[in-house]
N, C-alpha and C positions, 0 to 999 in steps of 0.2 A: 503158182504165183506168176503173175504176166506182169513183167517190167517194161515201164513206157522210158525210151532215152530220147532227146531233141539234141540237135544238134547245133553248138555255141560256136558263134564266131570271136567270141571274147567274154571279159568277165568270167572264166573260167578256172576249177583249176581240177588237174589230173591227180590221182590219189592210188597207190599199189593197193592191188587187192589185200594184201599180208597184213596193211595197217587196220584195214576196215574192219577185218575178220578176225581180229586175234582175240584170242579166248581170252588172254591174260587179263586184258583191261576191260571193264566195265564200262555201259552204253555212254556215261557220262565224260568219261576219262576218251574214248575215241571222239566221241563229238566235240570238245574239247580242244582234242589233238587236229581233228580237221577244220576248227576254225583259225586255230594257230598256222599252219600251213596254207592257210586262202590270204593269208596276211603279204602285205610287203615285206621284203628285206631291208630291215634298218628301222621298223616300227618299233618304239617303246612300249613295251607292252608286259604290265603285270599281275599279277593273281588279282589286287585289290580292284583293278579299275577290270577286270572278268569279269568278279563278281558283281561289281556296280553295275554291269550293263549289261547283264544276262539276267532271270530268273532265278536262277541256283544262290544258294546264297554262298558265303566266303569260307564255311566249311565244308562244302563240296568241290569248292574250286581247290580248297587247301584238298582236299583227296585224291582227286585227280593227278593233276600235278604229280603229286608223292607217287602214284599209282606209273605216269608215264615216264619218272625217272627212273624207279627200279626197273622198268622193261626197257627202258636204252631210247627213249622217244624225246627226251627231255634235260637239259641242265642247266646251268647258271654259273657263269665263273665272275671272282674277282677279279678285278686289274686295278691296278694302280697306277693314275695317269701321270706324265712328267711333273706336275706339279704338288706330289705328293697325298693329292685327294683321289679315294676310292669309289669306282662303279661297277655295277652288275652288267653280265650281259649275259643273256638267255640262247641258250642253241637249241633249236627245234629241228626235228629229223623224220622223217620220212619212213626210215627203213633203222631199226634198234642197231642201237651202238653202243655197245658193251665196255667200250674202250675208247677213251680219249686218241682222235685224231691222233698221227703220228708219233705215238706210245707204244712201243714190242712189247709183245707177252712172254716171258723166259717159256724156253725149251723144255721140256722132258730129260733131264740127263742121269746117268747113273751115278748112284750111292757112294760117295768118298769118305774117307776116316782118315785123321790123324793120327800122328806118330804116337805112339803105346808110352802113358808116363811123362808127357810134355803138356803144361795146363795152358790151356788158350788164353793169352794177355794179351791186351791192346797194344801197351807198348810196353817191354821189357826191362827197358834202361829207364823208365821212367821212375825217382826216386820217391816213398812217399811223403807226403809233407807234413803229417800227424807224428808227435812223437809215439815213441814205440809203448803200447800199451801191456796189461796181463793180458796172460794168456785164459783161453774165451773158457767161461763158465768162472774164474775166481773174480770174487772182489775188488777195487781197489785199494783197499786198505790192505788187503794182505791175503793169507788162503785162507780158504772157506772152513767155516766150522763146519765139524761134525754134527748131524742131527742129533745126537745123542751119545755119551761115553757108554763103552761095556758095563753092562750091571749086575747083579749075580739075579739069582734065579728067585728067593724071597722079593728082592727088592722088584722086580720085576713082576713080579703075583700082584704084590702091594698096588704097583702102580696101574695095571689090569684093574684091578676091581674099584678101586678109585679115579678110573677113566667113568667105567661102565653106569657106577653113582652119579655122577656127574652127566653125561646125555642121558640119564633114563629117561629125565622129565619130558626128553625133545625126540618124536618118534622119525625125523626125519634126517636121525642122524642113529642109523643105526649099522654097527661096524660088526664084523665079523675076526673069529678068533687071532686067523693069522694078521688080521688090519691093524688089531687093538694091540697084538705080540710087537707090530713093526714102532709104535707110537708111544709105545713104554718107555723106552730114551726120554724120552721128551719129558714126561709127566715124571719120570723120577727127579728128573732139576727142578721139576717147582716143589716136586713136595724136598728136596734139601733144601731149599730155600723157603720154608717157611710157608709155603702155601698149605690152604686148608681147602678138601672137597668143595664145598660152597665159593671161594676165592675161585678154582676153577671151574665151577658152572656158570659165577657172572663173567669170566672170559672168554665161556665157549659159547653159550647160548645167543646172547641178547644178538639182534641184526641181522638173523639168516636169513637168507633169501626165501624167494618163494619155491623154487624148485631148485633140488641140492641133487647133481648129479652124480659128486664124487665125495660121499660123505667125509673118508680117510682126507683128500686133500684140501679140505677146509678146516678140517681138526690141526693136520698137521702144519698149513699155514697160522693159521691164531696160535698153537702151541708154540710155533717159533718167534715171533711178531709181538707177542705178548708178555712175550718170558719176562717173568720179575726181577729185577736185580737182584745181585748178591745182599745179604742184611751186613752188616758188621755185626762183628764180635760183641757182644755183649759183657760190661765188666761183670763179675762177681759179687752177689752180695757180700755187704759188709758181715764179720761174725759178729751175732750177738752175743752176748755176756751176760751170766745171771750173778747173782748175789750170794754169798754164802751166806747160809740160816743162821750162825753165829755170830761171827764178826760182823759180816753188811762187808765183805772186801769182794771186790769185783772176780767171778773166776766163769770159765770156758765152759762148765757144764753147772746145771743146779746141782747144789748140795754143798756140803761142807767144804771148805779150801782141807790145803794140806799140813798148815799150821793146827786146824780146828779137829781135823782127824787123827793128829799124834804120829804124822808120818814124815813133818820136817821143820824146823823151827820155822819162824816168821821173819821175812826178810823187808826191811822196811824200802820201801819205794821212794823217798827224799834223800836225798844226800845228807848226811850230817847225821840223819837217827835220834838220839837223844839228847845230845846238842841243840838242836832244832827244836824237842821238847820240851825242853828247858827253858830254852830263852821265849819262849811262844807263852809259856804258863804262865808269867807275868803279865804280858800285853793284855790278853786274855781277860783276868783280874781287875785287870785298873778298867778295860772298859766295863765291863759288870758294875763298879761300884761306882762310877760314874753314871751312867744308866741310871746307878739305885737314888744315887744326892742328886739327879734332876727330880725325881716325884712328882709330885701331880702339878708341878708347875709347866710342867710342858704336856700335857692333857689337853685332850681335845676339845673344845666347848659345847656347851650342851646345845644341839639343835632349836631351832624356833621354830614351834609349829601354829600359825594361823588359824584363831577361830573360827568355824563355819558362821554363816549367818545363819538369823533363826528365821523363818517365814511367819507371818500372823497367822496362816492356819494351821501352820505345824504345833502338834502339842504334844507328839511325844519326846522323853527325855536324848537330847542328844550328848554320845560321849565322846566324852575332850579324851585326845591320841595323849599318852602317857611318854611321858618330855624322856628321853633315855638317857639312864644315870653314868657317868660315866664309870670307865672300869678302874677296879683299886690293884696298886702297884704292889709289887714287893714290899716297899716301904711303907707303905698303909697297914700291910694286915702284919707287918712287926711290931707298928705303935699300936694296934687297937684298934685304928681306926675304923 
């Protein structure tokens, strides 16, 4: 290769071989950087109005650029002028600068340690301003429950295989023996409280995700999260009472009372007893015969029942509803009546 040079008395400008040649930057990025450097000092000069007045378009000038800052050819800082409003200013360089002008690079110095048991603070005597909280991992309301009470060794089979019922249907929840041994706790409080298999597969199934990485710790969150409350006590049915086949007196089990069996006399349940018999037989009496000298004058009337119409072409017999007689009293079938 034969290079032709002419010799300029002006309009020129001198270029280090190290920028021409350097590997790092690409043909665009040095041609770029030598138009930048043939410029005046104090020119305005930015990427957009490059790219307006070069060929390249304004994402090549955006590469460039990017390309000659990481190699040290290139920067822009803000300033903030007395009046509060902000401007750019571009430093273009010659030879890479790795380092802002009048900025040290720290030394190399050897490896120093603190004192053994003394925790590095800002400031020591600095008081904190949050009241004093628990301490880290319990709750605020108080300490933390236990995942589960001790259970005996039944209750916990029970609860095993009434885990196991419950994911069968979901194959991406599948637990292993000592998983399903640690989650026993848990499934023993729902089934004392009333839970049923089914009750616990619409708690644990429905909303799993698409990919379950820790089968155990999403059983044993929804087991905790979910837990049903305690039921209340349920009162006692009332005792029924049957009848005694004899008398008709109310007693605790069917069959004969204990008057009716010969095993204790009859204790009467009204205060008074035969007193109360007594004067009752009377009342008793008068209204019966009372009852009987009303007789059929307070009878109920005999219903009216409405003729059908006849139609002109109907000609079979229609029958007339039979008027209903009223009912005869005591006092009717003593006279004859």
């Amino acid at each position: 290769m034969r290079v032709h040079r002419s010799a300029h008395a002006r309009h020129f400008t001198v270029l280090p071989n190290g920028l021409l040649q350097d590997r790092r930057l690409s043909y665009t990025a040095r041609g770029l950087l030598a138009d930048l450097l043939s410029r005046p000092d104090g020119r305005r000069e930015d990427g957009r109005h490059m790219a307006d007045s070069s060929p390249q378009g304004r994402g090549a000038v955006r590469r460039a650029l990017k390309e000659l800052t990481s190699a040290g050819y290139y920067r822009v800082d803000i300033l903030r002028l007395p009046d509060g409003t902000l401007r750019s200013e571009a430093h273009v360089y010659d030879t890479p600068q790795l380092a802002e002008p009048g900025v040290t690079r720290p030394d190399p110095g050897g490896a120093t340690t603190g004192a053994v048991g003394v925790l590095s603070v800002k400031n020591p005597v600095q008081e904190p301003s949050l009241p004093a909280g628990p301490p880290t991992g319990e709750p605020p309301g108080g300490a933390a429950e236990p995942e589960g009470r001790p259970v005996g060794e039944q209750v916990r089979t029970a609860a095993v295989l009434t885990l196991f019922r419950a994911i069968r249907p979901e194959p991406r929840l599948r637990l292993g023996a000592a998983e399903a041994q640690e989650l026993a706790p848990l499934v023993a409080q729902w089934l004392e409280r009333g839970s049923t298999t089914r009750e616990l597969a619409q708690a644990l199934l429905p909303g799993l995700p698409a990919v379950i990485h820790s089968p155990a710790a999403v059983l044993r969150s929804r087991l905790t999260r979910k837990m049903p409350p305690v039921r209340a006590s349920e009162r006692p049915p009332a005792r029924a009472y049957a009848e005694c086949t004899t008398c008709h007196d109310p007693v605790p089990q069917p069959g004969d009372c204990r008057a009716c069996s010969g095993l204790g006399a009859r204790t009467p349940k009204v205060g008074g007893g035969a007193a109360a018999a007594a004067s009752g037989a009377p009342l008793a009496r008068a209204a019966l015969l009372a009852a009987r000298a009303a007789g059929p004058a307070h009878a109920a009337p005999a219903p009216q029942f409405p003729l059908p119409r006849r139609r002109p072409d109907q000609r079979s017999a229609i029958r007339l509803p039979h008027p209903r007689l009223p009912s005869r009293t005591a006092a009717d079938c003593a006279a004859g009546v």
